[in-house]
Backbone bond lengths (Angstrom), bond angles and torsions (degrees), N, CA, C in turn:
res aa  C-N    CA-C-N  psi(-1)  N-CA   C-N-CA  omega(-1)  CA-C   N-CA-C  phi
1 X - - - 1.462 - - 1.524 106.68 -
2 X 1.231 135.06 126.45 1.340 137.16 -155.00 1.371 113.53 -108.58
3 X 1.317 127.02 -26.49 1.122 116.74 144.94 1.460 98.07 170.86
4 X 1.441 129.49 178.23 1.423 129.25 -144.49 1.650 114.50 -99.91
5 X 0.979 121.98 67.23 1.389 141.67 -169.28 1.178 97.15 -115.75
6 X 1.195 119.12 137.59 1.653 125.73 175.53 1.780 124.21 -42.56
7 X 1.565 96.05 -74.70 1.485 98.48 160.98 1.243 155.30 -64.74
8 X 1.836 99.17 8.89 0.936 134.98 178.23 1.848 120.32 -101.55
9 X 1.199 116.02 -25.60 1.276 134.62 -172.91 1.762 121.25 -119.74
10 X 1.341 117.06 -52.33 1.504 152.63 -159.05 2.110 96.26 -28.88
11 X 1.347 91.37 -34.35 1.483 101.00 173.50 1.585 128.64 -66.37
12 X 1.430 98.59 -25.21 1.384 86.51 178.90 2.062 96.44 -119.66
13 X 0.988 94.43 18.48 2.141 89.59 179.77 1.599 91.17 -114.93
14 X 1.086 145.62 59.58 1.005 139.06 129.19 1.499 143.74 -26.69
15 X 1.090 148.33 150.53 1.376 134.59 169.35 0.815 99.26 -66.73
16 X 1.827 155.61 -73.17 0.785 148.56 -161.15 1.438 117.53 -99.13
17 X 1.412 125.53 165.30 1.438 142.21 -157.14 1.545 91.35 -67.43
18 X 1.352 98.83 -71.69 1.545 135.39 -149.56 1.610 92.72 -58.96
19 X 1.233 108.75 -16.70 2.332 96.45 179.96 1.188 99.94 -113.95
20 X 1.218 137.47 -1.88 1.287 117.03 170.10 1.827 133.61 -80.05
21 X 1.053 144.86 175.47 1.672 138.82 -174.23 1.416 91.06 -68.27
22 X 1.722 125.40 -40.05 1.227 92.12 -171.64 1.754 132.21 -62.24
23 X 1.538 104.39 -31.55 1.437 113.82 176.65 1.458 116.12 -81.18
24 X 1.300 111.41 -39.16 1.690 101.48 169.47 1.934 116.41 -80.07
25 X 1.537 120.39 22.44 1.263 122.66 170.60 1.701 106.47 -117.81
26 X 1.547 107.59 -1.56 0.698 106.11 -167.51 1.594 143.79 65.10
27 X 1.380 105.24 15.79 1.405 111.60 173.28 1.417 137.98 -71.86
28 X 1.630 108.84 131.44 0.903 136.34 -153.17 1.899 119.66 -153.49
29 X 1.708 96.83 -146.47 1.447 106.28 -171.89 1.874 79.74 -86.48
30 X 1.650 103.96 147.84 1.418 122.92 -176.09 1.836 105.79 110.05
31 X 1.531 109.45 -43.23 1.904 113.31 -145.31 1.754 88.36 -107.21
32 X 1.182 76.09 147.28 1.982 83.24 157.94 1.537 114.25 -150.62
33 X 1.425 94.33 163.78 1.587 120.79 -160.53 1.643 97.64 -108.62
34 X 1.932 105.26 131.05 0.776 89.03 166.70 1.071 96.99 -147.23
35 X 1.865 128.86 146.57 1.606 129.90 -161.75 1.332 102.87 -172.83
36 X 1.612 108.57 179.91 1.224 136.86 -155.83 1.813 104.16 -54.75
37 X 1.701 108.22 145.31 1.479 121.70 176.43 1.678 104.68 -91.70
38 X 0.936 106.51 -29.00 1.412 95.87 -166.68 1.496 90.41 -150.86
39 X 2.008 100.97 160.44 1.260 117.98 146.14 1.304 119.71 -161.30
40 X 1.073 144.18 -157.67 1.597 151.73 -150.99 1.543 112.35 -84.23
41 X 0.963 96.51 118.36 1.916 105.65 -169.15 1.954 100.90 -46.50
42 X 1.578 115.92 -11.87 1.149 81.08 171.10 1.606 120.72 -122.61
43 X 1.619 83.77 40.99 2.181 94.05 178.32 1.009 113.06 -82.39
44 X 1.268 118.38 -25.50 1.925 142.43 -177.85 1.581 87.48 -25.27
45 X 1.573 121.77 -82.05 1.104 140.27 -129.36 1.146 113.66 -74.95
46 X 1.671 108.09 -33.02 1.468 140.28 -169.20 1.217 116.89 -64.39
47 X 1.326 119.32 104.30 1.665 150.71 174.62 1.625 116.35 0.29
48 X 1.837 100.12 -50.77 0.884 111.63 -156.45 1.853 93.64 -94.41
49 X 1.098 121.33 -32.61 1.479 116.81 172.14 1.338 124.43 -61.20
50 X 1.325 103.59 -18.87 1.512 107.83 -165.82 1.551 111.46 -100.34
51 X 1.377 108.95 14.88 1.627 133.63 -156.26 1.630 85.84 -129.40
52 X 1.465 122.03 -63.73 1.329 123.62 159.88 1.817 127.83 -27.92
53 X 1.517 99.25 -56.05 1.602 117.28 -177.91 1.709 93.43 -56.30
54 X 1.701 108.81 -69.04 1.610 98.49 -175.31 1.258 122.43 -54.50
55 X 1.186 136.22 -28.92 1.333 133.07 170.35 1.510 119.73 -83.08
56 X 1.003 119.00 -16.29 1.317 95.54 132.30 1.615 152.31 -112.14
57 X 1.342 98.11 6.62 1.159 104.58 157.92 2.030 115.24 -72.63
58 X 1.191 141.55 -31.10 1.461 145.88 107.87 1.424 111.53 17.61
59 X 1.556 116.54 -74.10 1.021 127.30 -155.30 1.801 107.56 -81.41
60 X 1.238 120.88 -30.22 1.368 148.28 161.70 1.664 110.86 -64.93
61 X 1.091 109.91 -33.62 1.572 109.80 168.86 1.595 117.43 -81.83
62 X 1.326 113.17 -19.22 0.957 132.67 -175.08 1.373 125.95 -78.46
63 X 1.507 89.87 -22.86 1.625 99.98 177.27 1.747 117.09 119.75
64 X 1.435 96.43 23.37 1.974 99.33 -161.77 1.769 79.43 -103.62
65 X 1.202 96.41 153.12 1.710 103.05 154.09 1.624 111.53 -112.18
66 X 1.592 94.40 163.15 1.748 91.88 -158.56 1.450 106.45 -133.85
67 X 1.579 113.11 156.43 1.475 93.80 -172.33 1.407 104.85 -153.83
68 X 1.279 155.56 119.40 1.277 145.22 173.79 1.443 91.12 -50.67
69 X 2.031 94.39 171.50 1.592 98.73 151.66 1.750 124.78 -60.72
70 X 1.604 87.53 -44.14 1.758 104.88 -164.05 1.714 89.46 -40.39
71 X 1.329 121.51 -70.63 1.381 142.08 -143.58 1.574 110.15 -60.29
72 X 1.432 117.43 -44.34 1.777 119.32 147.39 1.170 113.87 -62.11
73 X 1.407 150.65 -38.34 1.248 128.31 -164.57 1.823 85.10 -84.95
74 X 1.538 127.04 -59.28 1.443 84.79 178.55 1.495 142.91 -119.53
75 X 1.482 86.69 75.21 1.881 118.84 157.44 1.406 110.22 -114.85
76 X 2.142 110.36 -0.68 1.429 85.47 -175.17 1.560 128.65 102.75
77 X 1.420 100.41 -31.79 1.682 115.50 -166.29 1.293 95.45 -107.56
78 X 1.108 104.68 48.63 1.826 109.05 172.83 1.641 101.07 -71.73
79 X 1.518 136.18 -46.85 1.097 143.04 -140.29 1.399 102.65 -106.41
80 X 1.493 113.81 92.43 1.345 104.78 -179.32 2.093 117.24 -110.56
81 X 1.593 104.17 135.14 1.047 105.76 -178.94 1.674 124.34 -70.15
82 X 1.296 136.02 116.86 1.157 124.11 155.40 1.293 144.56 -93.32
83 X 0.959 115.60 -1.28 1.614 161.55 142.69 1.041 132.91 -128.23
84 X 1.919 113.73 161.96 1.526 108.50 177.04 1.550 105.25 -62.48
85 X 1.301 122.25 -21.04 1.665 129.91 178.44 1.031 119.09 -89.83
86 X 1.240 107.50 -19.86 1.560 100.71 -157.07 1.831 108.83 -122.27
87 X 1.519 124.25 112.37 1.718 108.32 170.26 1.308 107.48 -105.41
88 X 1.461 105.17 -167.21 1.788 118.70 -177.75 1.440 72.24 -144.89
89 X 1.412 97.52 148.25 1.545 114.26 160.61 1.754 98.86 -138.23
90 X 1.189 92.08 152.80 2.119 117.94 -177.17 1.433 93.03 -118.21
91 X 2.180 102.02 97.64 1.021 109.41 -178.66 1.395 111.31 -91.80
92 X 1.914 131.64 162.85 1.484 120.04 -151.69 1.366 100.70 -107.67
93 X 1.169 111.76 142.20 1.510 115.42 163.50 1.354 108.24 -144.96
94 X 1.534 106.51 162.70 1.809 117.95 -168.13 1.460 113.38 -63.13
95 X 1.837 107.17 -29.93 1.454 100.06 169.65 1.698 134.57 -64.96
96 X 1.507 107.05 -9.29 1.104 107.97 179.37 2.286 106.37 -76.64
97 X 0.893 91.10 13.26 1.786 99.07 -173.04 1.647 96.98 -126.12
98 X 1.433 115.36 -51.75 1.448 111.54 -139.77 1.636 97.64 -115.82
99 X 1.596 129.17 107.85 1.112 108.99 163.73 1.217 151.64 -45.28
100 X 1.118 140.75 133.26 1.405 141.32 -138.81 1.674 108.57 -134.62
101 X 1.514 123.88 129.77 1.417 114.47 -172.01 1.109 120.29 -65.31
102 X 1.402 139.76 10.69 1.512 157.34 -140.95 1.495 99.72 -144.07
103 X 1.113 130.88 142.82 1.382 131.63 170.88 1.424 105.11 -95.20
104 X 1.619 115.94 -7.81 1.330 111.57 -164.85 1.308 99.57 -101.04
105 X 1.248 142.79 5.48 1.663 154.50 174.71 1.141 115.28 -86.73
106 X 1.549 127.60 -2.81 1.445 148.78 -158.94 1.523 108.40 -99.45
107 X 1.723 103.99 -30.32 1.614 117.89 -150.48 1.626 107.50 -51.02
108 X 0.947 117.06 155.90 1.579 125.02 167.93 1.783 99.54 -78.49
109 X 1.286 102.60 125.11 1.619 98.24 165.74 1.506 114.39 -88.71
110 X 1.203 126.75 172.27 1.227 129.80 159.52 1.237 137.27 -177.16
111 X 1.794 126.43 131.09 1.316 124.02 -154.14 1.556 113.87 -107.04
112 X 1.249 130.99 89.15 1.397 126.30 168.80 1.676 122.33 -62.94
113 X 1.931 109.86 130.38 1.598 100.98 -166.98 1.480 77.07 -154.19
114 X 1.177 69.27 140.43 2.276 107.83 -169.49 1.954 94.21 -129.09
115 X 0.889 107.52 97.05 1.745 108.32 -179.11 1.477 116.40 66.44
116 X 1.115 120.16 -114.32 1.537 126.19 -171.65 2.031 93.70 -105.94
117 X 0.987 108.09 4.77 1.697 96.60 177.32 1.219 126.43 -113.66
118 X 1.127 145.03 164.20 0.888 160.90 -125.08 1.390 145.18 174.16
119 X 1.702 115.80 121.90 1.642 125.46 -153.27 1.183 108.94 -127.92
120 X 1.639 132.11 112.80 1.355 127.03 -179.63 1.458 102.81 -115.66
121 X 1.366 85.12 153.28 1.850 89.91 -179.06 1.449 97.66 -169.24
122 X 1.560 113.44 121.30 1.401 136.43 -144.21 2.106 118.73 -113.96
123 X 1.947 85.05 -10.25 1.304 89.04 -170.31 1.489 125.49 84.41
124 X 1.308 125.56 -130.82 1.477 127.57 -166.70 2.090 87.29 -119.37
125 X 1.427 115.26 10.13 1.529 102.60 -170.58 1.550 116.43 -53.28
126 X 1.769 116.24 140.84 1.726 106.18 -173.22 1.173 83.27 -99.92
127 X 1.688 116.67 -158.51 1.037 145.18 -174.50 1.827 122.40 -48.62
128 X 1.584 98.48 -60.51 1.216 75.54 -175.68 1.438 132.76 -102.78
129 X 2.160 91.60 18.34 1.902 102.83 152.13 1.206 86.24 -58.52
130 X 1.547 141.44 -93.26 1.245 153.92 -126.07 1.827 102.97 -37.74
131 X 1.492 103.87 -54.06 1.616 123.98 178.21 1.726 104.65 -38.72
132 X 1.606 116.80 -67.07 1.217 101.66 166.65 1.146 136.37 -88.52
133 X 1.243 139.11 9.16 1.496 146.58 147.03 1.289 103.91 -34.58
134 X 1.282 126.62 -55.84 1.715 141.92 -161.15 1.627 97.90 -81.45
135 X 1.575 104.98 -25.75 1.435 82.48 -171.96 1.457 105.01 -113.75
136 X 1.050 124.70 8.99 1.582 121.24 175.41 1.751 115.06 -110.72
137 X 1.566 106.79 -13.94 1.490 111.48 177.09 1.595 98.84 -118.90
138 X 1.454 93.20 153.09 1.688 90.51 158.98 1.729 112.58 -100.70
139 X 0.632 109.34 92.50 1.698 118.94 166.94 1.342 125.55 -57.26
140 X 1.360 109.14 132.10 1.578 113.13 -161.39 1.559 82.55 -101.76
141 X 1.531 112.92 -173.50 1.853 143.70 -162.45 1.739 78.46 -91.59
142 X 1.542 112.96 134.47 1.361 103.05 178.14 1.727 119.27 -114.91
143 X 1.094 138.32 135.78 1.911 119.22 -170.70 1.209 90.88 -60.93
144 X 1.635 140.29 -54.64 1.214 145.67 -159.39 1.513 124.88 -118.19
145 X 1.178 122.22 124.79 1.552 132.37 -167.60 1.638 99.98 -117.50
146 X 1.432 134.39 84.35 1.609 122.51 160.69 1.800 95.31 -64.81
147 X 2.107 92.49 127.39 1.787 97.82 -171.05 1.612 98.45 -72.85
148 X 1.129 102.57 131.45 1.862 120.38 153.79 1.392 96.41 -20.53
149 X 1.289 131.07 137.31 1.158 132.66 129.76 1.540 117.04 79.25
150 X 1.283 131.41 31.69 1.142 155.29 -106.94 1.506 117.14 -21.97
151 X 1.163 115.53 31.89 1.418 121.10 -177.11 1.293 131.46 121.82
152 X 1.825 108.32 6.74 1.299 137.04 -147.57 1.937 96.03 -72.91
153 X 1.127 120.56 151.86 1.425 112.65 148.10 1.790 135.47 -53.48
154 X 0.986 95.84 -18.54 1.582 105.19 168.59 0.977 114.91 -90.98
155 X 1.423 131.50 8.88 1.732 127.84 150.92 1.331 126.17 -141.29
156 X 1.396 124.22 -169.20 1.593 115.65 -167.20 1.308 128.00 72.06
157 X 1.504 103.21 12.25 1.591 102.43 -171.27 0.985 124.31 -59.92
158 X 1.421 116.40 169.68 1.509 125.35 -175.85 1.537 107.42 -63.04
159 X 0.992 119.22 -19.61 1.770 125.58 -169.66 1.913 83.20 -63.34
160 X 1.334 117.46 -92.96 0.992 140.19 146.05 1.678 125.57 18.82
161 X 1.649 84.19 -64.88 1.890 82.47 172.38 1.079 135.49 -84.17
162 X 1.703 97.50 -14.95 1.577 114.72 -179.70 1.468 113.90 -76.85
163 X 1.133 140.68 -7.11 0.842 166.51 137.68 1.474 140.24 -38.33
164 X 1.701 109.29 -83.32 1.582 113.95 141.09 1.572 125.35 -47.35
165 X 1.121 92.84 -64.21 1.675 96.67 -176.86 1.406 117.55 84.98
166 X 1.545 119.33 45.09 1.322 110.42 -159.75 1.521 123.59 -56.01
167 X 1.385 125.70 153.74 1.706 137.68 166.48 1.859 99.26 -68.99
168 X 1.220 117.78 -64.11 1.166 148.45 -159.82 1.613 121.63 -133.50
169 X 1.636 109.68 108.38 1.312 94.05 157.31 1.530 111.57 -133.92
170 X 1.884 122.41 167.34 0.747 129.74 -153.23 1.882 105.53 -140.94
171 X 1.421 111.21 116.00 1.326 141.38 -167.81 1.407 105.40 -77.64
172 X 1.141 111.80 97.44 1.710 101.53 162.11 1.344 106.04 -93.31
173 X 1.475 126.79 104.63 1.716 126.36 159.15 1.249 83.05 -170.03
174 X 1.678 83.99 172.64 1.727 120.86 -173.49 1.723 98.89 -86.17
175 X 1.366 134.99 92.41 1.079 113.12 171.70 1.268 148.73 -57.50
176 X 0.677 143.35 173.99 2.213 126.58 -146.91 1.050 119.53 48.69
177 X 1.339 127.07 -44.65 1.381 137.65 -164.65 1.617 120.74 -18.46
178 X 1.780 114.18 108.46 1.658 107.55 178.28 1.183 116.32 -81.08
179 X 1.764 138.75 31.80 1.017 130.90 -155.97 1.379 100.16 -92.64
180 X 1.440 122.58 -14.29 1.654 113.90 176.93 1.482 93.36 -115.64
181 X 0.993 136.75 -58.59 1.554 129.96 162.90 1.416 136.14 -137.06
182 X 1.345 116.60 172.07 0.990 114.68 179.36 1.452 147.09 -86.89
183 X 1.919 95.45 -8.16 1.470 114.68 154.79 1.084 121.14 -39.65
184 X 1.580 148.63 133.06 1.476 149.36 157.31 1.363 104.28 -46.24
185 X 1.449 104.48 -71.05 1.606 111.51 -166.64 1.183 118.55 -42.08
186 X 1.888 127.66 -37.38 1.501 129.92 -162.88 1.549 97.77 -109.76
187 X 1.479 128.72 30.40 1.396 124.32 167.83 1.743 91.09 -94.67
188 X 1.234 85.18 160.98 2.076 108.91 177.68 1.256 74.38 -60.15
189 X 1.708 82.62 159.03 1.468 129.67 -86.86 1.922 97.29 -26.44
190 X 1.019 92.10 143.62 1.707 114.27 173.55 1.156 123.92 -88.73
191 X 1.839 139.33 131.17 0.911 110.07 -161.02 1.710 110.71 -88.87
192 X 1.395 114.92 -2.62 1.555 113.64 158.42 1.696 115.61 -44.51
193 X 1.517 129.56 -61.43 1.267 150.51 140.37 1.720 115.39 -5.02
194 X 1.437 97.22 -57.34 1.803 96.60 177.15 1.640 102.10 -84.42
195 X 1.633 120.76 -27.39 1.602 123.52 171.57 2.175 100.68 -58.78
196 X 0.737 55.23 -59.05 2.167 53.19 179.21 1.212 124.80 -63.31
197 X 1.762 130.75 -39.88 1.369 119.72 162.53 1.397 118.43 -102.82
198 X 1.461 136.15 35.94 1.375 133.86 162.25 1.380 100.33 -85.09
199 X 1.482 139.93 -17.26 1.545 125.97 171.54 1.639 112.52 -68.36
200 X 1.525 114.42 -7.50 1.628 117.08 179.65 1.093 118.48 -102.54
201 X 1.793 99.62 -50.13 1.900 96.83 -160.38 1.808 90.09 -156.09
202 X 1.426 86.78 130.24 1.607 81.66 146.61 1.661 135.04 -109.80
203 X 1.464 98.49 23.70 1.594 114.94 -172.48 1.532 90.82 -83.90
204 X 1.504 119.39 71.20 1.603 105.84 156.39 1.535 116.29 -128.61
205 X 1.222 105.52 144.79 1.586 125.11 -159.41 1.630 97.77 -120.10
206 X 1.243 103.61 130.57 1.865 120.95 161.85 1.025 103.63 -104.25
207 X 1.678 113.41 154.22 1.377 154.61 126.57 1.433 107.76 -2.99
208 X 1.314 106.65 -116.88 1.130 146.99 -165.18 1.279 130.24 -104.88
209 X 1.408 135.59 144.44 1.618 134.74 164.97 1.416 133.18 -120.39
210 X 1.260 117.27 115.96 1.607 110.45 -178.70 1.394 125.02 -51.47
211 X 0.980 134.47 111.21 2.109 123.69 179.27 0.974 104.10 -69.47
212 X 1.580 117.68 -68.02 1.357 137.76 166.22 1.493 117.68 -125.78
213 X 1.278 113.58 131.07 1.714 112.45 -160.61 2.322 81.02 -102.68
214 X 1.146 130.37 -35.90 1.724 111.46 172.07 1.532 131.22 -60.12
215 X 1.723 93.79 -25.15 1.621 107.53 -165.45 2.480 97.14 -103.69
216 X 1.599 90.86 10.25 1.391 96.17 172.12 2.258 105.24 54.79
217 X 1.130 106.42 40.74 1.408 108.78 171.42 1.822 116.21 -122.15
218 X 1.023 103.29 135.92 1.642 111.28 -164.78 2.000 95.89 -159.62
219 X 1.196 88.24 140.04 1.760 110.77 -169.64 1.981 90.67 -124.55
220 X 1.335 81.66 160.04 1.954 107.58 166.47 1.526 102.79 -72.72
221 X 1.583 106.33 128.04 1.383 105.45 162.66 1.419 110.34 -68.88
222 X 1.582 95.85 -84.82 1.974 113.52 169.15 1.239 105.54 -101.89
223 X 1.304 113.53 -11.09 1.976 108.07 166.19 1.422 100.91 112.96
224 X 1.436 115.29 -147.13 1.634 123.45 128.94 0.858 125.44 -66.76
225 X 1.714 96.92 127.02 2.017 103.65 178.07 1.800 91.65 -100.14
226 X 1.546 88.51 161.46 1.684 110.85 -170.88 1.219 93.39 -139.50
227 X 1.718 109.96 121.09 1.528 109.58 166.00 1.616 109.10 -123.51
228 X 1.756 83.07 112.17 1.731 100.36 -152.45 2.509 104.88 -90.96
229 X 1.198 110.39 92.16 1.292 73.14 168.32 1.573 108.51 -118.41
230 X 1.174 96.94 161.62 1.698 130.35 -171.09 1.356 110.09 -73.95
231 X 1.622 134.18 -63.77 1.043 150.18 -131.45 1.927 100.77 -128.35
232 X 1.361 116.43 156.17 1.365 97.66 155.65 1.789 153.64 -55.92
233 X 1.630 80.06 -46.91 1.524 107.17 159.84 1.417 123.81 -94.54
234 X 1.314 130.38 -2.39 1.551 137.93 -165.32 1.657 109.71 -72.61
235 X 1.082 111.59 123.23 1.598 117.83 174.37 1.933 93.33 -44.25
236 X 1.328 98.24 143.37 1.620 122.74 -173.18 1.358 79.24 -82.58
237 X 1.645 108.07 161.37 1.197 118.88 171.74 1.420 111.30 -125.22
238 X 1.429 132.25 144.57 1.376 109.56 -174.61 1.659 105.86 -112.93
239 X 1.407 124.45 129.28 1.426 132.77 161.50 1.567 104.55 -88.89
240 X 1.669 95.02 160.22 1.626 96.41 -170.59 1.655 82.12 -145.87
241 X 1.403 139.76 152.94 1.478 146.18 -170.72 1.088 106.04 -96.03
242 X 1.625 131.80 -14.28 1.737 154.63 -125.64 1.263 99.28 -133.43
243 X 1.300 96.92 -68.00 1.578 112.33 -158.80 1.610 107.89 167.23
244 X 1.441 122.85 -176.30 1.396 128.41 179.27 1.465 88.78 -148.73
245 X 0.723 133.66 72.77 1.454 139.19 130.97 1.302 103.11 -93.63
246 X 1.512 98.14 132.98 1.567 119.42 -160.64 2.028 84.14 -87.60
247 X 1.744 103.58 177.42 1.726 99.87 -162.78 1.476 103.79 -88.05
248 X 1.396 133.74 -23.20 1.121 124.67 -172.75 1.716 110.08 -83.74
249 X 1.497 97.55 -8.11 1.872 86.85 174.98 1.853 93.89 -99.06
250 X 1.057 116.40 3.29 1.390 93.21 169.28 1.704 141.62 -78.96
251 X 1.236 114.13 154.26 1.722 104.55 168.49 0.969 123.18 -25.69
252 X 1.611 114.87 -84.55 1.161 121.42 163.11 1.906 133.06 -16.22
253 X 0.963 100.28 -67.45 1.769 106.43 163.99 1.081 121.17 -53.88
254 X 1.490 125.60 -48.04 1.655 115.64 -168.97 1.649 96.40 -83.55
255 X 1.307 141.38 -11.61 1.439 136.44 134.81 1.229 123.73 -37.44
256 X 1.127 144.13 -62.24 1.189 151.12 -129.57 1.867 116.32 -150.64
257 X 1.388 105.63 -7.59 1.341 100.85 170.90 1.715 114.87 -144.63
258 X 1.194 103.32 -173.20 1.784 100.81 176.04 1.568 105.76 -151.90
259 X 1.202 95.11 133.47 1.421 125.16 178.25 1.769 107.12 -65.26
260 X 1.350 121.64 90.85 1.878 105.56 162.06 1.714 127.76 -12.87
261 X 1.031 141.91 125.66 1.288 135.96 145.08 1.286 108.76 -57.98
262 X 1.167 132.81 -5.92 1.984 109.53 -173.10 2.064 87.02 -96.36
């Protein structure tokens, strides 16, 4: 659970036990939970956290063991195996210690690596998570980048990308979408967001598309993307349910955004 943002959580804070992921995944003795150290002095209070806390406290009675990020990275057990191929690592950042005015600075990072490759995905982290991400891990070149923040201008920075260097990244948002504003430019994906990773890749694939965000209508961009690999070392392959038209050859984009010349 990456940290306590609505659309980020809402699945497992349910009112009741019995509808949330934890009870329909069945968690228990065998599974463990692992999520956010901190958040905003004023989530405490908030309806939906406190629906969260019981369910998992539920889920802990149940037989799950539980773990912040903070609390594995320091025991050490940041690096967890899920296969003989396959780990997760719980990468460190200052927000897991230091409250942050953002709920989205809180996120759990985390790097999935199957041989020599490599999958990061950072959550809702802004900028200056991103700042210490770079400076508290060493980060390898990644095949797959899920964008910070679903594409927001407040993440993905260049600090950040220069760094990873993504092959592939993959947009979860509604594109156009006026649900945070009404600027073009600062709706998912942002075109600050496509200004920062066009020096890497242009292999990026969306979600979803707004038609009309008043009349409540929204279509599949590329759908669900799947980044499938086979082999240890084998280039990942990406499936899309939609389509694979990458975002800058889409409708949508050559409307509403612009591709860098550099």
């Amino acid at each position: 659970v990456t940290h306590a943002h609505e659309d980020h959580y809402a699945g497992f804070a349910t009112n009741k036990y019995e509808d949330s992921i934890f009870a329909k995944f069945d968690v228990g003795v065998g599974t463990t939970i692992i999520d956010f150290a901190k958040i905003t002095t004023k989530k405490a209070t908030n309806k939906m956290y406190q629906n969260y806390q019981a369910n998992l406290n539920t889920a802990i009675t149940n037989g799950a063991l539980h773990y912040t990020c903070a609390e594995l990275v320091d025991e050490g057990n940041q690096v967890i195996n899920l296969s003989p191929k396959v780990k997760m690592e719980i990468l460190k950042t200052k927000y897991y210690y230091e409250v942050s005015n953002t709920e989205n600075n809180h996120s759990v990072c985390t790097l999935f690596s199957c041989g020599t490759l490599h999958y990061l995905l950072t959550g809702d982290l802004e900028a200056s998570g991103e700042e210490s991400l770079v400076t508290l891990n060493t980060l390898p070149q990644v095949e797959l980048y899920k964008a910070g923040h679903h594409g927001s201008k407040t993440s993905s920075t260049k600090k950040l990308m220069d760094v990873i260097k993504p092959k592939v990244i993959s947009v979860c948002c509604c594109a156009g979408s006026s649900e945070y504003t009404k600027t073009d430019a600062n709706q998912f994906p942002t075109q600050v967001f496509i200004n920062n990773v066009a020096a890497h890749t242009d292999k990026v694939f969306v979600t979803t598309q707004c038609v009309d965000y008043d009349k409540g209508l929204f279509a599949p961009m590329n759908g669900t993307i799947i980044a499938c690999q086979k082999q240890a070392d084998e280039q990942a392959t990406i499936y899309c349910t939609n389509n694979t038209t990458i975002l800058k050859d889409s409708d949508w984009f050559k409307a509403h955004r612009t591709w860098p010349d550099s």
